[in-house]
Every structure is written in C-alpha cells, then in structure tokens.
SEPA-840328 format. One record per residue (C-alpha): residue number from 1; chain; x, y, z. Coordinates in steps of 0.25 Angstrom, whole numbers. Layout:
+--------+------+-------+-------+-------+
| lumvex | senu |    xx |    yy |    zz |
+--------+------+-------+-------+-------+
|    NUM |    A |     X |     Y |     Z |
...
+--------+------+-------+-------+-------+
REM end
This chain:
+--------+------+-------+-------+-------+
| lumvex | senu |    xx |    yy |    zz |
+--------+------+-------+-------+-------+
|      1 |    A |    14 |   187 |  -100 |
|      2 |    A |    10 |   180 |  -113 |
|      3 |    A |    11 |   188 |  -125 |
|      4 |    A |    -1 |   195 |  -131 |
|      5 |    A |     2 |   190 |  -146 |
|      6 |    A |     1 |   176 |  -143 |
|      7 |    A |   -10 |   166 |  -142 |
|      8 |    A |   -11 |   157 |  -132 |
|      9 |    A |   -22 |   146 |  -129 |
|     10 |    A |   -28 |   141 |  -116 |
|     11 |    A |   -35 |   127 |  -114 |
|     12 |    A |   -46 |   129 |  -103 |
|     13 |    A |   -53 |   117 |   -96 |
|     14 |    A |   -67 |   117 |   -89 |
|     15 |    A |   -75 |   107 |   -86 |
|     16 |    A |   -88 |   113 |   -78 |
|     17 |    A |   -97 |   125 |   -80 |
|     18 |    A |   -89 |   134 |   -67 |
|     19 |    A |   -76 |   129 |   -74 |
|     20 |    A |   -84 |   136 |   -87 |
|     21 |    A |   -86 |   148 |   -80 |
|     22 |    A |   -72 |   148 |   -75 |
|     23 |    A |   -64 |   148 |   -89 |
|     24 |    A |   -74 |   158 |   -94 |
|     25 |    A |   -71 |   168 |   -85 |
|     26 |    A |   -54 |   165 |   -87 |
|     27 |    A |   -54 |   164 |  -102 |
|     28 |    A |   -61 |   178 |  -100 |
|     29 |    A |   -51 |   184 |   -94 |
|     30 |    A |   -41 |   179 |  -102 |
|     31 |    A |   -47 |   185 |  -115 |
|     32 |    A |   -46 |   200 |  -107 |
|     33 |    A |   -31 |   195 |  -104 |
|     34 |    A |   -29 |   202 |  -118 |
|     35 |    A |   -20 |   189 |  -123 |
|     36 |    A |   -24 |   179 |  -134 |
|     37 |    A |   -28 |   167 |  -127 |
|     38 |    A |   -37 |   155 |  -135 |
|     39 |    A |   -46 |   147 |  -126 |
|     40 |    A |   -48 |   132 |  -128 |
|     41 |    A |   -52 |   122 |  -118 |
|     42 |    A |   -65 |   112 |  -113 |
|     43 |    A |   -78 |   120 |  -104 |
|     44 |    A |   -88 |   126 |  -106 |
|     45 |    A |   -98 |   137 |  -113 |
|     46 |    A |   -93 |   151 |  -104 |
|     47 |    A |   -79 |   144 |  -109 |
|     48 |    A |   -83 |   145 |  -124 |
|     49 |    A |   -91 |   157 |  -124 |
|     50 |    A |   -78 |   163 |  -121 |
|     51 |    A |   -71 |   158 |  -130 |
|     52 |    A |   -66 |   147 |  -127 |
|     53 |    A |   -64 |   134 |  -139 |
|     54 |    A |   -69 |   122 |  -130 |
|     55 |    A |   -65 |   109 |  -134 |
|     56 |    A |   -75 |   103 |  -127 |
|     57 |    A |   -86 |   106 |  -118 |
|     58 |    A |   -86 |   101 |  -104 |
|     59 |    A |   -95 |   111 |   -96 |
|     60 |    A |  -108 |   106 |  -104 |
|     61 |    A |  -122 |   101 |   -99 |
|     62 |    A |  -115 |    89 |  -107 |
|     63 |    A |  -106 |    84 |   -98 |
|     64 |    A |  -118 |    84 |   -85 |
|     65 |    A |  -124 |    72 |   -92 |
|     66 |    A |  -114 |    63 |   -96 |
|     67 |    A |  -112 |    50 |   -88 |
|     68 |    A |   -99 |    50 |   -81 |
|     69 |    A |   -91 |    39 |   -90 |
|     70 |    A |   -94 |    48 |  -104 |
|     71 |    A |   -91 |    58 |   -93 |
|     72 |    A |   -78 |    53 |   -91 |
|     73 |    A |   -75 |    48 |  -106 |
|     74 |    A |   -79 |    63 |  -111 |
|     75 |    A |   -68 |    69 |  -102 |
|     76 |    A |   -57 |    60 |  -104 |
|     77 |    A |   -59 |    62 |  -120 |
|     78 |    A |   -59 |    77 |  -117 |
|     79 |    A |   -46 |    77 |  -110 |
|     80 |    A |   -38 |    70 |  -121 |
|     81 |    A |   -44 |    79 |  -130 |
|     82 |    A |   -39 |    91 |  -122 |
|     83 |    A |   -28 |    84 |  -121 |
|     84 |    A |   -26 |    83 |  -136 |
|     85 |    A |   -28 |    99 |  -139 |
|     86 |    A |   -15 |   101 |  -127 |
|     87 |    A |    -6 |    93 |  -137 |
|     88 |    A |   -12 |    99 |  -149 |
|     89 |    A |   -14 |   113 |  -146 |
|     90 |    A |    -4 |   123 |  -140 |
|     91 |    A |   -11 |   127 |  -126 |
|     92 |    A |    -6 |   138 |  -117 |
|     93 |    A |   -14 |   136 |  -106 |
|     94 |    A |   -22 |   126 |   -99 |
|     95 |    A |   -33 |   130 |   -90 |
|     96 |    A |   -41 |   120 |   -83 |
|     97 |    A |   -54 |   124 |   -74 |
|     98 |    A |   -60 |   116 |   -61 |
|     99 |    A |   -63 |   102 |   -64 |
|    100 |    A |   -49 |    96 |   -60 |
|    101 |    A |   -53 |    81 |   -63 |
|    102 |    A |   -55 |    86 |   -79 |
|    103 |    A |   -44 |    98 |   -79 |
|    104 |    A |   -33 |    88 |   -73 |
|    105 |    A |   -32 |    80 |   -85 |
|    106 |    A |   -34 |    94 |   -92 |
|    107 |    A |   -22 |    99 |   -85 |
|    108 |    A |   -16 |    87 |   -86 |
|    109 |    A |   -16 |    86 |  -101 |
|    110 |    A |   -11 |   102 |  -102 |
|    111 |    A |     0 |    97 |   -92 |
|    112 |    A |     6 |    85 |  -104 |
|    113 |    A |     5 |    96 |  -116 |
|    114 |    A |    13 |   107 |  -108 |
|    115 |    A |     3 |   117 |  -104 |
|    116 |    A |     0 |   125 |   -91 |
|    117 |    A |   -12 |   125 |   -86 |
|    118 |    A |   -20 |   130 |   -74 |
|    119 |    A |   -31 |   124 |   -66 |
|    120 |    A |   -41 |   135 |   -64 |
|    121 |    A |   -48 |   131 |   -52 |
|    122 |    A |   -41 |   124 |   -42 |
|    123 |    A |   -44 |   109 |   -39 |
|    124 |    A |   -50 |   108 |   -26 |
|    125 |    A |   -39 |    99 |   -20 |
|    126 |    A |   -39 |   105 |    -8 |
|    127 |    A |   -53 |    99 |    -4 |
|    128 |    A |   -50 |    84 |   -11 |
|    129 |    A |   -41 |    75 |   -19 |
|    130 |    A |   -28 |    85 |   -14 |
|    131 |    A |   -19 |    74 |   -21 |
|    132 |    A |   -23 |    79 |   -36 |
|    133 |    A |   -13 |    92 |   -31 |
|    134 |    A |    -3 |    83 |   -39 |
|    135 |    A |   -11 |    83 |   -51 |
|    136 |    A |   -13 |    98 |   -50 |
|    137 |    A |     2 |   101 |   -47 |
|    138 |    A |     5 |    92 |   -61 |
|    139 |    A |    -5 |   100 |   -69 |
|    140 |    A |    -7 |   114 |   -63 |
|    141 |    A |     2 |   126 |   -68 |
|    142 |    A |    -8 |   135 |   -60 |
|    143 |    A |   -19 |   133 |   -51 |
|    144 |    A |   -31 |   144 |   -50 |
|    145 |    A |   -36 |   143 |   -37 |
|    146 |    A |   -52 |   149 |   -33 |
|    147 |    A |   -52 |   146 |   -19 |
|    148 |    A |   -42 |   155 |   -10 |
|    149 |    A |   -38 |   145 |    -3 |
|    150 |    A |   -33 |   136 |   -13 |
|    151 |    A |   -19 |   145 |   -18 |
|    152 |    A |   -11 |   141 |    -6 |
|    153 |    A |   -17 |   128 |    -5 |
|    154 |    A |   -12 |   123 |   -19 |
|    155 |    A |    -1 |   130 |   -18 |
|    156 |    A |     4 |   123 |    -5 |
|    157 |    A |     3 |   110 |   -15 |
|    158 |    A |    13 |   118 |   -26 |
|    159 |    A |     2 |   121 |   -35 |
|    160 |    A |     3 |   135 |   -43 |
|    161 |    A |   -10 |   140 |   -36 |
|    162 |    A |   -17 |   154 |   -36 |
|    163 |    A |   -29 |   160 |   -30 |
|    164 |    A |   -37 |   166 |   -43 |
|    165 |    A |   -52 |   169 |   -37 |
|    166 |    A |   -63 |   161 |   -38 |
|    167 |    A |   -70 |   161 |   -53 |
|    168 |    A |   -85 |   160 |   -47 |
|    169 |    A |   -83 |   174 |   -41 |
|    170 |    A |   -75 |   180 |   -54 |
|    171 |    A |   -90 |   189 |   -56 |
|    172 |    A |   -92 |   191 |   -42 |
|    173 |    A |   -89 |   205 |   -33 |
|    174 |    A |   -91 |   200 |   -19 |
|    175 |    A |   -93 |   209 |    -7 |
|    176 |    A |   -93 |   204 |     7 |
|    177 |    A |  -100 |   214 |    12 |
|    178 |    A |  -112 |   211 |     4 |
|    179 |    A |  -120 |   197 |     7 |
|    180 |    A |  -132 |   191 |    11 |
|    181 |    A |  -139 |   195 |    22 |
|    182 |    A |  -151 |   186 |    28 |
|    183 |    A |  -157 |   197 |    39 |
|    184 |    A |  -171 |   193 |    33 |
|    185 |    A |  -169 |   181 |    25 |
|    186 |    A |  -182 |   174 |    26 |
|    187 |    A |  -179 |   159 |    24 |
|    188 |    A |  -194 |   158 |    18 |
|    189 |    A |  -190 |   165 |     5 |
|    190 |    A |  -175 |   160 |     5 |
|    191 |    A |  -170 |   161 |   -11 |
|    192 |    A |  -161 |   148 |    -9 |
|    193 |    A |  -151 |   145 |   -23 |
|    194 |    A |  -149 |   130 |   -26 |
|    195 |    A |  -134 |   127 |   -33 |
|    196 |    A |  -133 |   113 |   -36 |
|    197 |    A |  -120 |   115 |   -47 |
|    198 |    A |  -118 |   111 |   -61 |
|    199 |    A |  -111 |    99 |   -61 |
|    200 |    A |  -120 |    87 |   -63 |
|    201 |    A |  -115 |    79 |   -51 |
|    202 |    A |  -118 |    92 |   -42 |
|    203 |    A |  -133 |    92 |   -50 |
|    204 |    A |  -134 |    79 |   -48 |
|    205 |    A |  -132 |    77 |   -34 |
|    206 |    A |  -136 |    90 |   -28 |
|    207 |    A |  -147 |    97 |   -35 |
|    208 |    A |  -158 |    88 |   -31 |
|    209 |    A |  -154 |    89 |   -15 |
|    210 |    A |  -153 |   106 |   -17 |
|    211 |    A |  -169 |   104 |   -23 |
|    212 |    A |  -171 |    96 |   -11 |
|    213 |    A |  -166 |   106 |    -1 |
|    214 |    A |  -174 |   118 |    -8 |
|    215 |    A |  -186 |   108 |    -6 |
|    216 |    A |  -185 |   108 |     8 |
|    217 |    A |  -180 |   124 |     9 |
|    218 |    A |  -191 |   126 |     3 |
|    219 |    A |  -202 |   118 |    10 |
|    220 |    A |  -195 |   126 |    24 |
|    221 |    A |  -198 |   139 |    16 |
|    222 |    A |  -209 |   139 |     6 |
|    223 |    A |  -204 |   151 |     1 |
|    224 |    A |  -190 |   148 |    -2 |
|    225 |    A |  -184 |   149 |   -17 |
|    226 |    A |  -175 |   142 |   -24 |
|    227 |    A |  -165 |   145 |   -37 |
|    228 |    A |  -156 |   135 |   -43 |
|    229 |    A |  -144 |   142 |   -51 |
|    230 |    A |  -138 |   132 |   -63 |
|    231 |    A |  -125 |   135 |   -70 |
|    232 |    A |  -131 |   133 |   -85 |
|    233 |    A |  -145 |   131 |   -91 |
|    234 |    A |  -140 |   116 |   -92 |
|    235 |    A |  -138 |   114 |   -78 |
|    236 |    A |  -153 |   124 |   -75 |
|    237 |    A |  -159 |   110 |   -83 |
|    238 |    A |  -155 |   101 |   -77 |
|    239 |    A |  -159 |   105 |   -62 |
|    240 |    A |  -171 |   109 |   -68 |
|    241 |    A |  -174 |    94 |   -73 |
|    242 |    A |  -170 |    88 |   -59 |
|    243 |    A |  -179 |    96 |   -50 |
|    244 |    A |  -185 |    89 |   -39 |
|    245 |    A |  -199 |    91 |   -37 |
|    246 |    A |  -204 |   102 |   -30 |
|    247 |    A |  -192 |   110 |   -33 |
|    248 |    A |  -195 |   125 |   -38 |
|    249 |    A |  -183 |   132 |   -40 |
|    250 |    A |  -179 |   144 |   -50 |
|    251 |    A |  -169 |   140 |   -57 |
|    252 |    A |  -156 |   150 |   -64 |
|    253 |    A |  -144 |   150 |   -72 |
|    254 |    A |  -134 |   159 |   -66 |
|    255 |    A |  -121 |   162 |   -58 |
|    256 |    A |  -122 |   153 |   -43 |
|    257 |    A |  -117 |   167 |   -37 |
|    258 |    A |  -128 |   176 |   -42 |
|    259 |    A |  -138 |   165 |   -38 |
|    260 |    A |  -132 |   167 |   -24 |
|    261 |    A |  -134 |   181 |   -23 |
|    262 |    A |  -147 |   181 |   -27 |
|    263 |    A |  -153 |   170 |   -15 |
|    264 |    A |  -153 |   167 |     0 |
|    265 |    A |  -147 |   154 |     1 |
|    266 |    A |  -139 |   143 |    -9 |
|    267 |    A |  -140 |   127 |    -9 |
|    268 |    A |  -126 |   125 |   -18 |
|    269 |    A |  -118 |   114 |   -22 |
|    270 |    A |  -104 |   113 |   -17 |
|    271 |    A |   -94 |   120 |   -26 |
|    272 |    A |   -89 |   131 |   -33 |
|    273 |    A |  -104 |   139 |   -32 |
|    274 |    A |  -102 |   139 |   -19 |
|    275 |    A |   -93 |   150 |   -20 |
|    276 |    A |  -103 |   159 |   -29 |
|    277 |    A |  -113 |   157 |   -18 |
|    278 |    A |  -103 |   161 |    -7 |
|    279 |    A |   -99 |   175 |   -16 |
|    280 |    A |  -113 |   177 |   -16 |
|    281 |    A |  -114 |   176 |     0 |
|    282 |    A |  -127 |   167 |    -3 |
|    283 |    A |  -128 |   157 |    10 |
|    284 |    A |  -127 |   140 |     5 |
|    285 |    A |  -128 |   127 |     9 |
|    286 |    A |  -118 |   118 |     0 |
|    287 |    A |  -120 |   104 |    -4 |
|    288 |    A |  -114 |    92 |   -12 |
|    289 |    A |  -118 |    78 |   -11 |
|    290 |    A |  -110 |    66 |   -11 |
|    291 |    A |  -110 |    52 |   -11 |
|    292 |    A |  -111 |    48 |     4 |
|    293 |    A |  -102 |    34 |     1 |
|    294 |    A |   -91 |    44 |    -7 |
|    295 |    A |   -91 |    56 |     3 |
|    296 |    A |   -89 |    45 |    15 |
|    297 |    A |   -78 |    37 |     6 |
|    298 |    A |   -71 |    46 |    -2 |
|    299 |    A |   -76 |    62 |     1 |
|    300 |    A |   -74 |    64 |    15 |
|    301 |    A |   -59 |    58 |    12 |
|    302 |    A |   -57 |    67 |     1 |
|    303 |    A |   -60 |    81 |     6 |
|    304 |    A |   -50 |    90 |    13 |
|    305 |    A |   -58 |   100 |    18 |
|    306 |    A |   -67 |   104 |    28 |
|    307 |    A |   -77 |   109 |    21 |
|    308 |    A |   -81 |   103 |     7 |
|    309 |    A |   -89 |   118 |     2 |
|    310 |    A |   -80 |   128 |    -4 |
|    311 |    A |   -88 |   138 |     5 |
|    312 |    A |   -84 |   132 |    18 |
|    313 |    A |   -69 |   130 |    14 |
|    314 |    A |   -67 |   144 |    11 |
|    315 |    A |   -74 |   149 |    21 |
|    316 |    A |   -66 |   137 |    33 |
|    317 |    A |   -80 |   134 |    38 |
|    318 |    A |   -93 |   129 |    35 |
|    319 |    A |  -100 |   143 |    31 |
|    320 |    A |  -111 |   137 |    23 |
|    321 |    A |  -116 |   124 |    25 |
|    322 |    A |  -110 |   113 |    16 |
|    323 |    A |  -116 |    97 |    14 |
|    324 |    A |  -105 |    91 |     7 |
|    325 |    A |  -109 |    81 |     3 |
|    326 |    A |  -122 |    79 |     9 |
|    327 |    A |  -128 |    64 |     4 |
|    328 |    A |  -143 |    64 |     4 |
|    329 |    A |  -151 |    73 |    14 |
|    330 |    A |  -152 |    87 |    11 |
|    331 |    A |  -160 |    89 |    24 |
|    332 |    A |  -145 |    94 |    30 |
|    333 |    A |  -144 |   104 |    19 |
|    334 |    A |  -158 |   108 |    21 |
|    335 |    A |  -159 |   111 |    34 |
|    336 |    A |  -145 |   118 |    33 |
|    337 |    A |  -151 |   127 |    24 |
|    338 |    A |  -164 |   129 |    34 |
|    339 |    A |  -154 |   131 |    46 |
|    340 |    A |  -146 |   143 |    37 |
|    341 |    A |  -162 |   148 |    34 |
|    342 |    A |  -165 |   152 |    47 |
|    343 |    A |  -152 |   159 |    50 |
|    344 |    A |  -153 |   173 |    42 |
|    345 |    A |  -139 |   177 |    50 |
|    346 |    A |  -132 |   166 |    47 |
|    347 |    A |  -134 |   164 |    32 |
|    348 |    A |  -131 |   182 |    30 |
|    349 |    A |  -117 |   178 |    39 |
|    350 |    A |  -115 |   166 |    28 |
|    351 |    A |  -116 |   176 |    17 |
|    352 |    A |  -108 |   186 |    23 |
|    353 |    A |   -95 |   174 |    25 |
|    354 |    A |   -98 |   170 |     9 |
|    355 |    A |   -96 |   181 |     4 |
|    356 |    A |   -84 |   186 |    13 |
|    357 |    A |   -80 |   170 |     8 |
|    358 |    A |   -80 |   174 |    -5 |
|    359 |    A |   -72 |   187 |    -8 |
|    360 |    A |   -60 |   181 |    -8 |
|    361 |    A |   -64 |   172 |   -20 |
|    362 |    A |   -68 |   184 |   -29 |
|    363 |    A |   -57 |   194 |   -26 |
|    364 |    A |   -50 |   187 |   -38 |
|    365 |    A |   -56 |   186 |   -52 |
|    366 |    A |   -52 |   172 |   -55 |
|    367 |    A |   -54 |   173 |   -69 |
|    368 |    A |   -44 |   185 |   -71 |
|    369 |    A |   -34 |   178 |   -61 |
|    370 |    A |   -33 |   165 |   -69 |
|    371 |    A |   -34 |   173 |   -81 |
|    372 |    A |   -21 |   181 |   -77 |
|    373 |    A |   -15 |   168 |   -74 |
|    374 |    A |   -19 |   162 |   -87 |
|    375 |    A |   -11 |   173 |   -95 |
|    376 |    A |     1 |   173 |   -83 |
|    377 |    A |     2 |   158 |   -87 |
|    378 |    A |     1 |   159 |  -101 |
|    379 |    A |    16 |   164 |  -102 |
+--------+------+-------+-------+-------+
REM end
C-alpha cells in the first residue's frame, strides 16, 4: 500500500462531458481514501469543482464550434503541452478517461516519461478497429472495463483487464422486480423522452430527424408529449435554436436515467445513455445516422458485431429496435415506434428484460473499484 505521509500526484485526462462525470466520481473516492493525492490533468467543470488543477479545458461549449482543422491544430498543441508537464513534473499516475483517439497519445507520452497509467473505460475494440489491441497492449498498465463482457475478452488478447461496474449506474439501486408496466398505457397520452446526445456530430445529425419523428408520433396521437433532456445549459441552447417548426417540446437539464423513469417511451441516440435508459426499464427505439457512401465502403467492413447498440449486444438479440445507421427516412423508425404503441404487453415485457439487463452493471460501484485500483497501483 502507499504510505500515508507521502504525497503523491495524479494526471487525469477527459475529453467529453460523461468522461467529466466519470473522473469526478474517481477523484471523489480517492479524496475518502484517506491518502494525499494532488489532481491535475485536462476536463471539465465536475473535474474542477472537485478539485482538480486543469491545465486545460477540453469539455466546453468551446470546443462544439470549432471548424475541425483548429480542431485538430488545438489538440496536437495540447498534447505536447501534456507532454511537457510529464518531463517536467514528477507524476505518479496517469489516468486517461474514453475518448481513445485523444487519450492514446496521452498514454502514449506518460508511456516515454516512465509513468503507469490506466485506461478507464475500455476502448470498444471488440466492435471495430481490433488491430489498435497493439497500441493498447504498449500503453496500458490497467484496463477498467464497464461492460461484463469485456474482462475475458481483453484478457484473451494479454491485456491487464478488469470488470469495475459501469460509472452511469454508480447512483442507481436497481430492482428487477420493479419496472414498467403498460396494462393501461393509452398510446394517445404517451410521455415520449427525446435523447439526441451531447457531442455536436450526434446534434448535428440526429436532432432534427427525433423532432421529425415526434412530428409524426404526434399528428397519430394529438395528445402525445414530448421532453428533451440536455447534458448542460449550453447544449438545452442549442437545440432550442435549431427547432423545426411546429416542434413543442419541454425541454430539461437533468440525468438521462431520471428522464427515463419519469416517461412512457425514449427516442435515443446510440451510446453510453442507452444504458441509463435500459436501468430505468424505459422501453427505446435507438438511432444513429451515417453516411450511406461511408457505411457501404467502410462501416459495414469494420464492425464485428451483430448488433451495433449496446442494448442488443448485452442482451445477444435485438430487445429494442435499433436503426444504425439509418440514412434519410425516418418513416422506419416511426412506424417502429407506432407498431411498439399498440402492443401494451410487449413494451411491459421489454421493461422487464431492461432492467433484469441491467443489474449486473450496477452491482459494482465503479468509481470505488478504480479508485481502489488507483491506490493498489500507486505503490
């Protein structure tokens, strides 16, 4: 263990607002560890606000409107800057958060100036671009996995895997006994919860088509309603100023799962909410568009897996409907939707699965499992 009297310093690296969230939660845990740890590293606010010196901010409304060159450019300066506080400053620990295509070259540069470091969340390798395992092996002295599946996977491929929990579920208490039932769900006055993500490409290309669908939801039930849940006030602007006309929706700042719990039914954009929907035993449709050009050429080569929603591929089947990627006509999805409307035993046994899907994700606290990590490797 490390002694008490020492002082020791951890880099930490996020780069999205979940990744945010993430080390927030970790660097939390470690403060109750009861050693004396300094945090520095590059995030976001929930990062600072507890503590932690940023030398940069790279979770910021900023960063949504830069054209991708000074996107790149912005990066690249960033890293050689880290880079520069490796060789200059005595670092314990590295920890780098999602976002592999940035916390690579973090890793990367930790890996030259001598210092461990651990990927917290895995990279989804398993699903595309398997032949980065080699980068992974190079930089990663331990890999926190948040999908159950992934520990022997990794591991297969000699990489110091571990299963901690899934972060998103760290508040929740599930119970599969408890989920939605739809005995006299009336379709006309469905609460419907649109989710169209935080990154800009997912606002981009998906936001308009979920105000679309709601549109046609809603002229099939006049009475429907509609909520939109957005990670920051920043993100609540900017779909407000790209309504469509005719779209009347309420819109809210809050946590994807308690959203979930409090509606009928979820349009979401494929990824990591999908699993606060699915702890929330709240019935989906899941959709991602793509280029039609790319997905033919380059997609459909790439993925591994049968199914391309994290939903489906822990549950082995298509438990929810998925349209990934759809191109251009959102009449699929809508009609999906209407279909799933008109089946009040269907959508209560959907809930049921979700939530039994879910438990196993939130029987570990992942915070406090890296955190003990953290302190295991600090040695």
């Amino acid at each position: 263990m490390p002694a008490k009297n020492k002082k020791y310093r951890i880099f930490i690296s996020a780069a999205e607002p979940s990744a945010d969230v993430h080390c927030a939660g970790l660097i939390t845990a470690l403060q109750k560890s009861g050693y004396d740890i300094e945090f520095v590293g590059v995030g976001g606010p929930k990062m600072a606000e507890v503590g932690c010196e940023l030398l940069q901010a790279t979770v910021s409304q900023a960063v949504m409107i830069y054209k991708a060159f000074w996107h790149i450019v912005r990066y690249y300066r960033l890293i050689k800057r880290i880079n520069r506080f490796f060789r200059s400053n005595k670092v314990d620990l590295v920890i780098v958060c999602d976002s592999p295509a940035f916390n690579f070259h973090i890793a990367k540069g930790a890996k030259k100036s001598g210092i461990k470091t651990i990927f917290y969340v895995a990279p989804q390798l398993w699903a595309w671009a398997s032949w980065r395992i080699r980068k992974l092996r190079k930089y990663c002295d331990k890999l926190c996995c948040i999908l159950p599946f992934e520990q022997n996977w990794f591991i297969k491929r000699r990489i110091d895997a571990i299963f901690v929990g899934n972060p998103l579920l760290d508040e929740l208490e599930i119970d599969s006994s408890v989920h939605k039932k739809y005995s006299y769900f009336q379709a006309q006055q469905a609460r419907i919860a649109l989710m169209p993500g935080s990154r800009a490409a997912e606002l981009k290309s998906v936001w308009k088509p979920m105000q679309q669908i709601a549109l046609r939801l809603r002229g099939k039930y006049p009475g429907s309603t509609f909520v939109t849940v957005a990670v920051d006030n920043a993100r609540e602007q900017l779909l407000r100023q790209t309504e469509i006309p005719g779209f009347d929706c309420q819109y809210t700042v809050d946590s994807v799962s308690k959203t979930a719990s409090a509606v009928d039914f979820t349009i979401v954009t494929s990824g990591s909410a999908t699993l606060e929907v699915t702890a929330a035993g709240c019935p989906m449709v899941i959709m991602y568009q793509s280029s039609r050009i790319l997905w033919h050429l380059i997609g459909r080569w790439l993925i591994k897996t049968k199914y391309l929603s994290l939903v489906n591929i822990l549950a082995g089947k298509e438990l929810v409907p998925e349209f990934m990627p759809y191109f251009s006509s959102i009449e699929p999805i809508a009609e999906g939707i209407l279909q799933l409307f008109e089946d009040g035993d269907k959508l209560s046994q959907i809930s049921g699965e979700l939530i039994k899907l879910a438990e196993p994700l939130a029987e570990k606290k992942a915070r406090y499992e890296v955190a003990k990590l953290v302190v295991e490797m600090l040695c």
